[in-house]
N, C-alpha and C positions, 0 to 999 in steps of 0.2 A: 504494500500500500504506500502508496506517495500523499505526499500533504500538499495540495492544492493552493495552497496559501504563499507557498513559496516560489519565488520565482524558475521561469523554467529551467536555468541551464545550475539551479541549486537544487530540482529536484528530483535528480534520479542518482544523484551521487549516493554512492551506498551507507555514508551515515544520516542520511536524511531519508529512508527507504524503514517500512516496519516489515517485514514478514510473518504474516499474519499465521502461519501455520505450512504444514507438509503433509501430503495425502500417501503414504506406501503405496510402492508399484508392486509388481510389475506393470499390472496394468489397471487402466482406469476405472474409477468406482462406476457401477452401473446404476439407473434408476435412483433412489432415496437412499443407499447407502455412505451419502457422502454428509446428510442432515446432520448427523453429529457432530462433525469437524464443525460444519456452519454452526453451530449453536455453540461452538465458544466465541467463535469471532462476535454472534449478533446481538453476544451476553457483552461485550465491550462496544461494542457500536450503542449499543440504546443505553448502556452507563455514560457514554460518552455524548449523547446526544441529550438524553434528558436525565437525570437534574444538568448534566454536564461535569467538567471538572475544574478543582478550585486550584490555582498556582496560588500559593501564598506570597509568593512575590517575584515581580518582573521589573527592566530594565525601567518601562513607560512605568508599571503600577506597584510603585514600592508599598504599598499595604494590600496586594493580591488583587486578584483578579480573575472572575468565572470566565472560561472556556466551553466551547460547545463547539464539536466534531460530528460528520455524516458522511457517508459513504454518499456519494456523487453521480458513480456509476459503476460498473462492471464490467472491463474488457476483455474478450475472452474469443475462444472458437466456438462457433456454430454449435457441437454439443455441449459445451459447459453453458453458454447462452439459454439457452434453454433448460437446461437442467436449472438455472440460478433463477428462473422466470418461474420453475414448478411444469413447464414444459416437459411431455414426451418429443421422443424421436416423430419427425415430419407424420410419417408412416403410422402414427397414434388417431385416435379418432378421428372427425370430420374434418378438423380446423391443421393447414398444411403451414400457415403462417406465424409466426410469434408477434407480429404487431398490430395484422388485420383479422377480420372473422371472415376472409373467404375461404368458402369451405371444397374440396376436393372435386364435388361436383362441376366446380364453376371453375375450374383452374385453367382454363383454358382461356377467360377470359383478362383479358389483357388492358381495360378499361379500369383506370383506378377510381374513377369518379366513383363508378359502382362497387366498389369497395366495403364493404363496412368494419367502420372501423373496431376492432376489439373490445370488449365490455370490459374496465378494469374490476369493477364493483363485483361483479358476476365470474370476473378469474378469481376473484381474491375468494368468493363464495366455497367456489368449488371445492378451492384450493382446502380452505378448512373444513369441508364435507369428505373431501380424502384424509385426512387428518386426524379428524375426529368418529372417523368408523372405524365398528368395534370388532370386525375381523379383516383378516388380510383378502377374503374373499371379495366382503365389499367393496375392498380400496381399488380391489382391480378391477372390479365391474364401472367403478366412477372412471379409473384412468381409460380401461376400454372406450366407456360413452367419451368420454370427454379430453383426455389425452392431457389430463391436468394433475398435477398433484401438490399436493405440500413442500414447500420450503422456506426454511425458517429466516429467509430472509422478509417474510409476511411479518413477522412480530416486530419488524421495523415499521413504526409510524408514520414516517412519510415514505415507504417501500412504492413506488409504482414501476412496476416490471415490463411496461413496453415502452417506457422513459428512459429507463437507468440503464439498459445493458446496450452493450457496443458489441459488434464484430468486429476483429482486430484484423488489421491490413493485410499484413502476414495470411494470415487464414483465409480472407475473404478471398484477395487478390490474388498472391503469388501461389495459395496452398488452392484455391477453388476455381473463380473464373480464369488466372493465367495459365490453370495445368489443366482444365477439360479443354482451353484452348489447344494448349500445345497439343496434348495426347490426343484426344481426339476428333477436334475438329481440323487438326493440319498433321496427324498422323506420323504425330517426335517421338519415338519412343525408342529409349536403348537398347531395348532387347531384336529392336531390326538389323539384320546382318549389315545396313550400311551403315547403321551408329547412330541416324537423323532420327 
């Protein structure tokens, strides 16, 4: 985590950088197995945000001064985006998109006017109707219908999940649309005996 507050070329130096935690590999947590890590970070995000926290004393406020910290956003790859949203994989219920409600039926069209835009009030619903069901059976019948489930970044007060997370360049660009370009639409691939 970086602090926003500082200016840019002071903040990604690595004493000005938190590391919020480490997830063990080898490979990546699937589905809701990753809530508990989140739930210590969202245990310091919302100490941090509400009451906030007291500096007894600073350079400007030599008799202290409250502080108050929020997470901003979330940058990340297409599944951790989603995962951190309470999103299933695309392939999960109706809804194909993390920001719009168009649904699998309609995906062909290409009109954004006719878009509709995503119901936050109605994800955050869900969110805790998977949640708060009282067997694992039900949980999957909610994420089957609805391709939604709990994450504990919801116990964040101002959490809105088709606001705060970002696709990161990397991923979007060089790892998504630059390599189905390469690979497949102009046919790069190293494993061709001519190398292209």
């Amino acid at each position: 985590m970086v602090c926003l507050n500082l200016p840019p070329h002071l903040r990604f130096l690595p004493e000005n950088m938190y590391l919020a935690g480490l997830v063990p590999g080898p490979h990546p947590l699937t589905g809701h197995k990753h809530n508990h890590f989140l739930d210590i970070l969202v245990d310091q995000l919302e100490t941090s945000f509400h009451p906030g926290l007291f500096f007894t004393k600073t350079a400007s406020y030599p008799l202290g001064r409250r502080a108050r910290a929020a997470l901003v956003g979330v940058v990340s790859d297409v599944v951790a985006a989603r995962s951190s949203t309470g999103l299933g994989p695309s392939t999960r219920g109706d809804n194909l998109c993390s920001f719009c409600g168009i649904s699998k039926g309609a995906m062909e069209n290409f009109d954004r006017t006719q878009w509709p835009d995503r119901d936050d009030d109605a994800h955050r619903k869900l969110a805790e109707q998977w949640r708060d069901a009282s067997t694992e059976a039900e949980r999957d019948d909610i994420f089957s219908r609805y391709g939604i489930r709990w994450t504990p970044f919801f116990r964040l007060s101002y959490w809105n999940p088709r606001k705060m997370v970002v696709i990161d360049s990397m991923h979007n660009l060089l790892l998504g649309v630059l390599k189905r370009h390469c690979l497949t639409l102009w046919g790069m691939n190293d494993d061709r005996p001519d190398g292209d």
